[in-house]
LOGUFI-433934 format. One record per residue (C-alpha): residue in three letters; residue number from 1; x, y, z. Coordinates in steps of 0.05 Angstrom, whole numbers. Layout:
LOGUFI-433934
   code   pos        X        Y        Z
    Ala   NUM        X        Y        Z
...
END
This chain:
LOGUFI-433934
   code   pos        X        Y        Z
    Unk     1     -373       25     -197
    Unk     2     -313       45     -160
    Unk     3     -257       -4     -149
    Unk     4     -248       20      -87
    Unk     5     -310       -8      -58
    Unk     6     -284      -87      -65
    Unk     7     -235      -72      -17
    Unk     8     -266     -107       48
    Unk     9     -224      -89       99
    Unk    10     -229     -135      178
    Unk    11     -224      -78      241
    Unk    12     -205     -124      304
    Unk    13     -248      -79      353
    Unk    14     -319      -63      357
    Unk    15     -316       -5      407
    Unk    16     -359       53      382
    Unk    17     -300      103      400
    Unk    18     -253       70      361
    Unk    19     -272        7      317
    Unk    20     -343       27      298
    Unk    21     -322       98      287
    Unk    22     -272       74      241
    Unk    23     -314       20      209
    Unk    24     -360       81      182
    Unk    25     -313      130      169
    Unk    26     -279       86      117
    Unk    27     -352       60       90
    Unk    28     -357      140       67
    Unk    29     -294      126       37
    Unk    30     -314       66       -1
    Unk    31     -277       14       29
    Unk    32     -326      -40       55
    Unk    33     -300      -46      128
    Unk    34     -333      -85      176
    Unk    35     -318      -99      261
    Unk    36     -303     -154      292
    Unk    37     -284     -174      369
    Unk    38     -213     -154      391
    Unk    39     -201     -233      404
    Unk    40     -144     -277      357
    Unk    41     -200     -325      349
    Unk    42     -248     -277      331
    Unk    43     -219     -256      284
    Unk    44     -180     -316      251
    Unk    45     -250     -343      247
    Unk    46     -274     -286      204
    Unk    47     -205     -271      163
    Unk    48     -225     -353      137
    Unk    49     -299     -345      135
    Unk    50     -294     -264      101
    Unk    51     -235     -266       65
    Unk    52     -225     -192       77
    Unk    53     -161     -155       37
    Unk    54     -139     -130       98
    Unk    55     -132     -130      167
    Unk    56     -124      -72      222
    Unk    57     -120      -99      294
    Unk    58      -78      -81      353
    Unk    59       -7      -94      367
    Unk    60      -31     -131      431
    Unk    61      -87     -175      442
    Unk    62     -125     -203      504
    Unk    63      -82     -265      518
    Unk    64      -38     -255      454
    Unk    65      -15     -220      402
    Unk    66      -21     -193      327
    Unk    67       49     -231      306
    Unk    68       21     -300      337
    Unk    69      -41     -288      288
    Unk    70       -4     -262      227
    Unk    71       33     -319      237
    Unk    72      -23     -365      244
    Unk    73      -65     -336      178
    Unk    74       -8     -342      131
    Unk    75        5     -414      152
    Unk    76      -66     -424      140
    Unk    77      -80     -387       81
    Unk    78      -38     -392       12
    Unk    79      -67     -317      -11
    Unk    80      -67     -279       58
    Unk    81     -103     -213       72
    Unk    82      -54     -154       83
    Unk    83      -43     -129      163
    Unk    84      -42      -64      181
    Unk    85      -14      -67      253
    Unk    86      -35       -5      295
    Unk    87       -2       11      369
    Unk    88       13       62      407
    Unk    89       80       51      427
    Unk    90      136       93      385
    Unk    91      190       42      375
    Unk    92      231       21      319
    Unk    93      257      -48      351
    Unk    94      181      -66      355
    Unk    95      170      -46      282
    Unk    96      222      -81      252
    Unk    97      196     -141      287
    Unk    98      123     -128      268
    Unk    99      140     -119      201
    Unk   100      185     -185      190
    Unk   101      132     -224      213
    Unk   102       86     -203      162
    Unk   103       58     -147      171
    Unk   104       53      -89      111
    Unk   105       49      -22      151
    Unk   106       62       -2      226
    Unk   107       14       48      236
    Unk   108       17       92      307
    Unk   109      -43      119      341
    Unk   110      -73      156      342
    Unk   111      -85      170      268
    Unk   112     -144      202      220
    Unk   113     -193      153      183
    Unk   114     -162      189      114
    Unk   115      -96      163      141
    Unk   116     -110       97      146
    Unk   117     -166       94       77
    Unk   118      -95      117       38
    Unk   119      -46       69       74
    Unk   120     -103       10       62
    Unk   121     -102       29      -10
    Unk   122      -25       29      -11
    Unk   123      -26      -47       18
    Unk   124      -85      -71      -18
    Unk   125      -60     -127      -70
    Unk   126     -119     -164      -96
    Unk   127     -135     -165     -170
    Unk   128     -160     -105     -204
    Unk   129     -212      -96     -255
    Unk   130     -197      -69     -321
    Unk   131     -239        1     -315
    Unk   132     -210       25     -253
    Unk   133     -197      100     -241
    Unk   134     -186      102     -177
    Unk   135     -106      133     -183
    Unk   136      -90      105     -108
    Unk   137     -103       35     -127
    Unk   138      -77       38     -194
    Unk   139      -12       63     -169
    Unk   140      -11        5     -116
    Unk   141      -22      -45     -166
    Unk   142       25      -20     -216
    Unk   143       85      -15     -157
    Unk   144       63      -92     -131
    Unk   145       69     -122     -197
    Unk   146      142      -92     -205
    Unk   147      155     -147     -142
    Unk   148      169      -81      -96
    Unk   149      154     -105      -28
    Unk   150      105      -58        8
    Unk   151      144      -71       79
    Unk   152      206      -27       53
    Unk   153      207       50       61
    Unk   154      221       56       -4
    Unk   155      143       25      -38
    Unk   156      112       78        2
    Unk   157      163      135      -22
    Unk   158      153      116      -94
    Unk   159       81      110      -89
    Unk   160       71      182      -61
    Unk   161      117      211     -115
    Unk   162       83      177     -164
    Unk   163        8      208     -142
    Unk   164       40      269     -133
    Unk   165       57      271     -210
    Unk   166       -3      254     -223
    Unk   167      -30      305     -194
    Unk   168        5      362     -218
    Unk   169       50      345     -287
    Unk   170       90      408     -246
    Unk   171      131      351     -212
    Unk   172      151      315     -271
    Unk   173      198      375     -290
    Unk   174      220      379     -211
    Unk   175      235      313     -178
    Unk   176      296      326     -133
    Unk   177      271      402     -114
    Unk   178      207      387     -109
    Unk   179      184      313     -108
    Unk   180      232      286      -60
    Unk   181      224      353       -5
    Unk   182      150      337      -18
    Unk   183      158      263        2
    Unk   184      207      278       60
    Unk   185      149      320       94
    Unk   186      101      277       96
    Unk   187      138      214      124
    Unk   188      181      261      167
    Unk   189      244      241      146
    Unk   190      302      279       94
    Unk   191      297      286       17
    Unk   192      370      244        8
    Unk   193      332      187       62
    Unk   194      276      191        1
    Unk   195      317      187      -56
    Unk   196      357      126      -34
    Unk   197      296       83      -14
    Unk   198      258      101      -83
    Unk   199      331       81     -111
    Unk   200      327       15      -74
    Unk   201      268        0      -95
    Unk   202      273        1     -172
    Unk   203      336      -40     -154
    Unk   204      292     -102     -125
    Unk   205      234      -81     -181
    Unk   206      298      -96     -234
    Unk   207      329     -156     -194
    Unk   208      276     -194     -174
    Unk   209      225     -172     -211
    Unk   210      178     -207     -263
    Unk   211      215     -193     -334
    Unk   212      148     -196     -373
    Unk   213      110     -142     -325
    Unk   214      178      -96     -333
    Unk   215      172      -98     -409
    Unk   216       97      -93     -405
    Unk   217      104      -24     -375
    Unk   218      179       -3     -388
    Unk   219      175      -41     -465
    Unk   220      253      -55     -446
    Unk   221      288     -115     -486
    Unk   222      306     -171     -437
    Unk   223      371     -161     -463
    Unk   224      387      -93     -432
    Unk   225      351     -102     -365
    Unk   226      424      -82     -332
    Unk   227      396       -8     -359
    Unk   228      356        9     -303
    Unk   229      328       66     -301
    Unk   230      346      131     -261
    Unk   231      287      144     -205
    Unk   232      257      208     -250
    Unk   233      256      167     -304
    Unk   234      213      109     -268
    Unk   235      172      162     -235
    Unk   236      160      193     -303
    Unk   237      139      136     -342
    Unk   238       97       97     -288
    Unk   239       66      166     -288
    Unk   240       58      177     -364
    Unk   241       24      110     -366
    Unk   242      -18      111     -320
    Unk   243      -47      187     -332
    Unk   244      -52      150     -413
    Unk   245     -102      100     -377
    Unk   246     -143      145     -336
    Unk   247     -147      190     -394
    Unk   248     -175      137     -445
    Unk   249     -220      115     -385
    Unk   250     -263      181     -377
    Unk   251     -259      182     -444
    Unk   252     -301      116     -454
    Unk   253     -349      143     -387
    Unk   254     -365      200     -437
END
């Protein structure tokens, strides 16, 4: 079975335009999403009774807000779910804040059910099992266990590159013509805006990181962890693995 469908995701809203429509949408997806009331006790009561991976709801709630609950869940909880915060209201003050409270993606409306089944696979974090093929997940668990935050611009940057080589061993011979314009366009921002975030975050992977997950998938000595490596070369040997994995996996299905 598809990893893909463990990931139970909580929409706060049970509209049929927007919360229900969702809800199924992602079901075709395989994510197992379920509704519940657009209330903070709603659905605090369901993120402890569920245990859902993550969490869409509104910026604003009746009477309160998506912050006060974040805040509330990981006070309660020592493993929280992931929140996906959707609004729409464009503004970067508001994001920042949203985003240092706890949340892992600002999301603006309105936005395509596709949209939101990748960015829920880019913020997913729970354990994987061993035969996964799903490349979206596998790429979001490699990044996480690097210690790259998925808040900075930088996770999300990476992790498209990284599918993208996967996708087409093209880009692997092409990063800074082709990756990083790729990138760019899709997040609508520049290719030098790209280039410094993915450089930022192999920065916290190598500072903060765990040193036993960085040999496990660079097989770098301790010793010379100063020797970071360049963002092509992280791209291209995340990559490498990973394409190594999904290979030996079909080959097993077979």
């Amino acid at each position: 079975m598809d990893t893909s469908t463990e990931i139970k995701v909580l929409i706060g809203d049970t509209t049929a335009d927007y919360g229900v429509r969702i809800a199924s949408a992602l079901k075709t997806m395989g994510i197992a999403a379920f509704t519940r009331r657009k209330d903070i006790n709603s659905v605090l009561n369901s993120i402890i009774r569920d245990n859902p991976d993550v969490v869409v709801i509104d910026l604003e709630l009746p009477e309160s807000d998506s912050m006060t609950l974040m805040q509330r869940v990981i006070n309660m909880l020592s493993n929280p779910p992931a929140f996906i915060i959707v609004s729409d209201v464009n503004n970067s003050y508001i994001e920042r804040q949203v985003i240092e409270n706890g949340a892992s993606y600002f999301l603006m409306k309105p936005f395509e059910p596709e949209t939101l089944c990748t960015i829920i696979k880019s913020v997913y974090s729970r354990p994987i099992s061993s035969d996964c093929c799903d490349k979206e997940i596998l790429v979001t668990n490699t990044i996480q266990r690097l210690s790259i935050p998925a808040h900075i611009k930088g996770y999300h940057y990476l992790r498209t590159a990284i599918l993208s080589t996967l996708s087409d061993n093209f880009f692997l011979d092409s990063i800074t013509k082709q990756i990083y314009p790729l990138v760019a366009k899709e997040y609508d921002t520049t290719p030098s805006r790209v280039e410094r975030a993915i450089r930022h975050a192999i920065e916290i992977a190598w500072n903060r990181g765990c040193s036993a997950e960085i040999t496990a998938l660079f097989g770098y000595n301790p010793d010379f962890y100063n020797c970071r490596p360049t963002n092509s070369e992280f791209i291209a040997l995340i990559s490498d693995k990973l394409r190594l994995k999904l290979k030996n996996q079909r080959n097993k299905e077979v």
